[in-house]
N, CA, C and O atoms as CSV, one atom per row, in Angstrom:
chain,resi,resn,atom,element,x,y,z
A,1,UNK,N,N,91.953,124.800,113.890
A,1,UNK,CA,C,91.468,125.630,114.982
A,1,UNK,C,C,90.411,124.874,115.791
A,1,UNK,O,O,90.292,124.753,117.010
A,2,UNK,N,N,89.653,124.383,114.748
A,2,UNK,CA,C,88.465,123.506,116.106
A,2,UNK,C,C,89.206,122.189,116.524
A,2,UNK,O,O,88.923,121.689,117.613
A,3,UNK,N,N,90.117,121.619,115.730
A,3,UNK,CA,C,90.580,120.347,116.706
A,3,UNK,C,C,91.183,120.945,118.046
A,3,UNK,O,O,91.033,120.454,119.165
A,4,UNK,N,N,92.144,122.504,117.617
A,4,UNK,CA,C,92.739,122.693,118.721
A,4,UNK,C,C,92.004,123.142,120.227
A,4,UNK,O,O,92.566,123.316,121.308
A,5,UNK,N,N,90.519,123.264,119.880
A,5,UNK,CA,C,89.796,123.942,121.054
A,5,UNK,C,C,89.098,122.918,121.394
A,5,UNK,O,O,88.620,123.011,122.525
A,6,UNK,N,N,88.846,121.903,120.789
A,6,UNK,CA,C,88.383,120.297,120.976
A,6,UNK,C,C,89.491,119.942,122.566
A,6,UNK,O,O,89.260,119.766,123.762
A,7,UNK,N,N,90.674,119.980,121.719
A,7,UNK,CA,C,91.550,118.903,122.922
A,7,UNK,C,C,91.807,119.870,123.878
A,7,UNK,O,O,92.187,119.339,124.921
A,8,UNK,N,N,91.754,121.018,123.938
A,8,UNK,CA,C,91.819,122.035,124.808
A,8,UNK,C,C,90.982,121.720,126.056
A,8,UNK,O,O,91.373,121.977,127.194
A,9,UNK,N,N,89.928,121.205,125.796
A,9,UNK,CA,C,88.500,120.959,126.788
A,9,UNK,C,C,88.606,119.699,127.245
A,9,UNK,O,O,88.302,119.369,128.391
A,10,UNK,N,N,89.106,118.825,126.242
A,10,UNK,CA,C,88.981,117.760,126.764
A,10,UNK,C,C,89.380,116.686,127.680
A,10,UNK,O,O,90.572,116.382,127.718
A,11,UNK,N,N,88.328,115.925,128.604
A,11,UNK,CA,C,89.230,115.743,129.719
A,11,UNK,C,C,89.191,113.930,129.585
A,11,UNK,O,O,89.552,113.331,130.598
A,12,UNK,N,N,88.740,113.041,128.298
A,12,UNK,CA,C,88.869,111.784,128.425
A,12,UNK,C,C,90.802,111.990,127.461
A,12,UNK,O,O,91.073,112.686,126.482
A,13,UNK,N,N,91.735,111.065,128.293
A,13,UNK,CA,C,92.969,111.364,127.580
A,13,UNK,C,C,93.161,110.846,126.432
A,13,UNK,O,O,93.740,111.493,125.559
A,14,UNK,N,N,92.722,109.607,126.222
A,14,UNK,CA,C,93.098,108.601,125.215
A,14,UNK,C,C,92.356,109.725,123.626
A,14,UNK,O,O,92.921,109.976,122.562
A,15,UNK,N,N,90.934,110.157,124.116
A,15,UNK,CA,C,90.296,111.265,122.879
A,15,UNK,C,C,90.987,112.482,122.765
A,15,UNK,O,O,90.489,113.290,121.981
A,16,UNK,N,N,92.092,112.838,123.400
A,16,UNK,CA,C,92.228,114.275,123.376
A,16,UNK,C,C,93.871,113.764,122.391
A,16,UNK,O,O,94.194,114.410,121.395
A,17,UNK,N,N,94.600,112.734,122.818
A,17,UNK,CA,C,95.955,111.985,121.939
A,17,UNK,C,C,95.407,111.964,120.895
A,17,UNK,O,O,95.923,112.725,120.077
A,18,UNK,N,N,94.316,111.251,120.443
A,18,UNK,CA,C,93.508,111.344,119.203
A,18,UNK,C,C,93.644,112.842,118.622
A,18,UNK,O,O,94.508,113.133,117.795
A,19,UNK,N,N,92.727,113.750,119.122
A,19,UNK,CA,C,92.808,114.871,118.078
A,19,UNK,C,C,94.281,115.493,118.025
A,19,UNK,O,O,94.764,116.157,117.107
A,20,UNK,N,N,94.832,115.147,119.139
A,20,UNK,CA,C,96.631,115.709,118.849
A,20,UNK,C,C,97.604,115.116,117.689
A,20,UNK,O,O,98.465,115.628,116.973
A,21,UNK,N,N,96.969,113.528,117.858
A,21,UNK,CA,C,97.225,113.051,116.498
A,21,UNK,C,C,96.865,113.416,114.909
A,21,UNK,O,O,97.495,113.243,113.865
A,22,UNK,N,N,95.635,113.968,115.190
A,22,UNK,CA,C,95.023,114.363,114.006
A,22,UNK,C,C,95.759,115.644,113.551
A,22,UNK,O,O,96.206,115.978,112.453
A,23,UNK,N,N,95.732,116.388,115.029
A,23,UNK,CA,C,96.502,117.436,114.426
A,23,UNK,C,C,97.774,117.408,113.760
A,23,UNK,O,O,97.933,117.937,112.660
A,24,UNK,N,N,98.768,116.760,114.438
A,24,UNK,CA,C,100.211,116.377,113.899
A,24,UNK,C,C,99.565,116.183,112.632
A,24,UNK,O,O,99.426,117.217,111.978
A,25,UNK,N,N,99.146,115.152,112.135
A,25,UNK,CA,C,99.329,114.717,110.872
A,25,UNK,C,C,98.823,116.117,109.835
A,25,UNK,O,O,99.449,116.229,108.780
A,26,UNK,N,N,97.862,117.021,110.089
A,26,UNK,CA,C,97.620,118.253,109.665
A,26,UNK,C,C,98.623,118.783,108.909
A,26,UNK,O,O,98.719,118.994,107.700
A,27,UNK,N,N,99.509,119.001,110.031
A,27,UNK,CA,C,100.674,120.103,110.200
A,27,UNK,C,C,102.065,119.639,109.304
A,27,UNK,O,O,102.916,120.336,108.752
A,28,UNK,N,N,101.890,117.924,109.424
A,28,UNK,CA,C,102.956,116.964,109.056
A,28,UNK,C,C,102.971,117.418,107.330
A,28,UNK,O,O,103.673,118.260,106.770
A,29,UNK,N,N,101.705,116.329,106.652
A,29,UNK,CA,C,101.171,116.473,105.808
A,29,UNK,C,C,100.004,117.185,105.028
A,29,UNK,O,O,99.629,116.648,103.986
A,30,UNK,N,N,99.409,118.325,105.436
A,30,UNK,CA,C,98.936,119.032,105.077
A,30,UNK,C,C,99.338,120.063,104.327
A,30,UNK,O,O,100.535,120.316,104.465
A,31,UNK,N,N,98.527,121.009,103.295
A,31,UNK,CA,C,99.076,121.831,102.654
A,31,UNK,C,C,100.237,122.951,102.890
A,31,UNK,O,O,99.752,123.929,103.460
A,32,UNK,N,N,101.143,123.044,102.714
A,32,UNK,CA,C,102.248,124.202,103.215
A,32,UNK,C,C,102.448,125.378,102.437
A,32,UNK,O,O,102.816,125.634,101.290
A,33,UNK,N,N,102.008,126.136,103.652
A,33,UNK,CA,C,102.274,127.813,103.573
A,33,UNK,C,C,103.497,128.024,102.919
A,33,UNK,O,O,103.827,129.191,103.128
A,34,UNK,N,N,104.292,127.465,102.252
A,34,UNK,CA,C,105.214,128.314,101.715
A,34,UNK,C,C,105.273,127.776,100.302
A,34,UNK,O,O,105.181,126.560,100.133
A,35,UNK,N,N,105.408,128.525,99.365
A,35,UNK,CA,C,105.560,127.938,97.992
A,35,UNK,C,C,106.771,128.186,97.304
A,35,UNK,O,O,107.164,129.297,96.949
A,36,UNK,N,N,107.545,126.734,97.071
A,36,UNK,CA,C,108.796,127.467,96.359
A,36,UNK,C,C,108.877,127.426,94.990
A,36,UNK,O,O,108.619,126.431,94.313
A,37,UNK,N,N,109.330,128.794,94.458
A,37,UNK,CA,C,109.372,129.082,93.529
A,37,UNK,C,C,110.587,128.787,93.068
A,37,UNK,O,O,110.467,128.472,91.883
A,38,UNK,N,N,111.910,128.721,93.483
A,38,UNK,CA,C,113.135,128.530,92.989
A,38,UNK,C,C,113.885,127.214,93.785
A,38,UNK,O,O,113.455,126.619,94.773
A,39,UNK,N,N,114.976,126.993,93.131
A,39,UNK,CA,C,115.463,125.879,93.865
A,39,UNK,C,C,116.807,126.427,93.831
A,39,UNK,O,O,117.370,126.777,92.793
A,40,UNK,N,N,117.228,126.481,94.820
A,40,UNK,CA,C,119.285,126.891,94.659
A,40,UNK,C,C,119.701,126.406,95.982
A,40,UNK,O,O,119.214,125.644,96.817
A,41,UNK,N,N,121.234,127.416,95.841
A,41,UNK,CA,C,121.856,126.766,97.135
A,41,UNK,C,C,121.765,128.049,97.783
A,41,UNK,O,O,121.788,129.131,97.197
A,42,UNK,N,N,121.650,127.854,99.131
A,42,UNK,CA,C,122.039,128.666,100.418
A,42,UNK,C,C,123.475,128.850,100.892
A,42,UNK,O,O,124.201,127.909,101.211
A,43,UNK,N,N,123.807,130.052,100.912
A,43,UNK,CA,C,125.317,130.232,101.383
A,43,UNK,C,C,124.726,130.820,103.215
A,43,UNK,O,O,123.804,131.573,103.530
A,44,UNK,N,N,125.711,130.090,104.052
A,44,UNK,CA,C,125.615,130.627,105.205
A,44,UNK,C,C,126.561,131.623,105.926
A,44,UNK,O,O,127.382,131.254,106.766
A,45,UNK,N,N,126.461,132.373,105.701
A,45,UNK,CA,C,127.891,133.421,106.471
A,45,UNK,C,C,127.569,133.579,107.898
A,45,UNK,O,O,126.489,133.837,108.428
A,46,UNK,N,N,128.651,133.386,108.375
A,46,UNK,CA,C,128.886,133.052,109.971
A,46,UNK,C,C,130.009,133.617,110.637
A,46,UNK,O,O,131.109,133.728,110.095
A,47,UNK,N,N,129.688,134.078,112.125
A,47,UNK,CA,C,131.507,134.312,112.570
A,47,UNK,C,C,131.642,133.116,113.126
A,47,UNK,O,O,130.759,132.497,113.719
A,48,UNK,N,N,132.864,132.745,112.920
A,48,UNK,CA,C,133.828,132.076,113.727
A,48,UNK,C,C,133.104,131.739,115.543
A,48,UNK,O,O,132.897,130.696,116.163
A,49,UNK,N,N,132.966,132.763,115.773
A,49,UNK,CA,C,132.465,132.521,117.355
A,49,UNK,C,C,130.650,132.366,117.734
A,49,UNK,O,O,130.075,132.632,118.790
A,50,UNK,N,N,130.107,131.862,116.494
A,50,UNK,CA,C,128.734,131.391,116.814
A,50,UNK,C,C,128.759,129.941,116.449
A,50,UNK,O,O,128.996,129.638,115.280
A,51,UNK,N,N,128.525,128.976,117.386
A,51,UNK,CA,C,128.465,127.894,117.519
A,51,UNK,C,C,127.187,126.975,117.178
A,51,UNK,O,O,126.092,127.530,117.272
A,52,UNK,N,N,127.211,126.029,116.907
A,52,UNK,CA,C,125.789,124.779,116.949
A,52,UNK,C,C,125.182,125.241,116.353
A,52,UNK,O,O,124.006,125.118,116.696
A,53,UNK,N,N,125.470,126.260,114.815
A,53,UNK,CA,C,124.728,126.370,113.737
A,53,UNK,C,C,124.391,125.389,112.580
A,53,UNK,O,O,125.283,125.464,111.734
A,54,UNK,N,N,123.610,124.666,112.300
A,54,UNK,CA,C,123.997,123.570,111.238
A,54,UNK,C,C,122.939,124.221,110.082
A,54,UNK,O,O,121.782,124.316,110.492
A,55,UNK,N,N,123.142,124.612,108.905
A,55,UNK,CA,C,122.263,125.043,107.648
A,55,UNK,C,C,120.631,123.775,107.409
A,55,UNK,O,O,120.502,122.551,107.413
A,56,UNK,N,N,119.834,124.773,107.260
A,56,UNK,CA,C,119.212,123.811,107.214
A,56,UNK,C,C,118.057,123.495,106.048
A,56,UNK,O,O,117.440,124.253,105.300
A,57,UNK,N,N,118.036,122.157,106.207
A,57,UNK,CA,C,117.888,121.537,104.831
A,57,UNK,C,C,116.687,122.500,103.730
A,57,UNK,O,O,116.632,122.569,102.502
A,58,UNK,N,N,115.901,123.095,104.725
A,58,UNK,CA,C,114.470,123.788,104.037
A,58,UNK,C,C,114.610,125.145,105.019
A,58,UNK,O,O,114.888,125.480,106.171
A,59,UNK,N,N,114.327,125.524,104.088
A,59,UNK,CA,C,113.527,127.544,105.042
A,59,UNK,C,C,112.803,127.107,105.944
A,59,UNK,O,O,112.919,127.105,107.169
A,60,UNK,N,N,111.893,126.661,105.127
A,60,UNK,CA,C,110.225,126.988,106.512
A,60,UNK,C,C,110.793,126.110,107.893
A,60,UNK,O,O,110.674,126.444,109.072
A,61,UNK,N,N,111.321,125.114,107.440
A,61,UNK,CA,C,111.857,124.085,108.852
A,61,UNK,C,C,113.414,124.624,110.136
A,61,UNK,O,O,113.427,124.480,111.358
A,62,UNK,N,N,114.212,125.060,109.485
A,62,UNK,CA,C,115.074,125.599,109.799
A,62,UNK,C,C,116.009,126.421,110.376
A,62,UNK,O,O,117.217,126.419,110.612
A,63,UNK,N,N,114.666,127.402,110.583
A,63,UNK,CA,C,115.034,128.959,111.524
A,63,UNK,C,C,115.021,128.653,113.009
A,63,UNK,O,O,114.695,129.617,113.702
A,64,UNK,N,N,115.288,127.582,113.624
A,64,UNK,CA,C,115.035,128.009,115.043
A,64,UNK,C,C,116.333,127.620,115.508
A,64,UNK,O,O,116.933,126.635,115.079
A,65,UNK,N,N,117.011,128.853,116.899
A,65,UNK,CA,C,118.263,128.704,117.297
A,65,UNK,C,C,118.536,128.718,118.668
A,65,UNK,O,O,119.171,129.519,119.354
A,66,UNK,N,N,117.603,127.101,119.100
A,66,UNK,CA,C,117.829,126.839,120.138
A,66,UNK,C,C,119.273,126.518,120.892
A,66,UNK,O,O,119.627,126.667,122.061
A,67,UNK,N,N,119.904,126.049,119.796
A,67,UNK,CA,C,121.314,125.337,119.740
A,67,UNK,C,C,122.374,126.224,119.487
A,67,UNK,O,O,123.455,125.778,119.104
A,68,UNK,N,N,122.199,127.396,119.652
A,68,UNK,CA,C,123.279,128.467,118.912
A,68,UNK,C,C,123.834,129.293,120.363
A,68,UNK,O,O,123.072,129.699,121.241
A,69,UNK,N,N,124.752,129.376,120.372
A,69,UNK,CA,C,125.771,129.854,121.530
A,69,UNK,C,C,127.023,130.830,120.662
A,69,UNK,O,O,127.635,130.693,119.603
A,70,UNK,N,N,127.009,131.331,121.201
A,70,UNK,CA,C,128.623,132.363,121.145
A,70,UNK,C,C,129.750,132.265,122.392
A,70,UNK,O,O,129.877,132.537,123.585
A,71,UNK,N,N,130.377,131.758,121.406
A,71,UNK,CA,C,131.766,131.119,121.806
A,71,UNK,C,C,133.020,132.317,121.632
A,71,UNK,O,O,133.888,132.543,120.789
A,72,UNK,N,N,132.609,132.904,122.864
A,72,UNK,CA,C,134.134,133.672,123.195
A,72,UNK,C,C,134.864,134.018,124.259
A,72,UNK,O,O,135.952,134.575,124.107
């Protein structure tokens, strides 16, 4: 939260890539909100007419369906 209100303000660029960097690496490698408790497989059920779905490798990473179209 304070890096993010840091680069928010800031107007030298090369210091503000810096804390964006810092942040990435936060987010990259930092502790993760999700804890798994089990390990299995994921079944995906799908129709036929939803497209550019690909399963994905982890939960927390996975849910977004920018790429998903219906094909009919």
């Amino acid at each position: 939260e304070e890096l993010f209100q840091k680069q928010k303000v800031e107007q030298d660029l090369d210091k503000r890539r810096e804390y964006l960097r810092e942040i990435a690496d936060i987010i990259r490698v930092g502790d993760n909100h999700w804890v798994t408790l089990v390990w299995g497989r994921f079944f995906w059920q799908m129709h036929r007419d939803v497209k550019g779905f690909h399963p994905p490798q982890t939960v927390q990473y996975g849910f977004k369906h920018e790429h998903l179209w219906l094909d009919r």
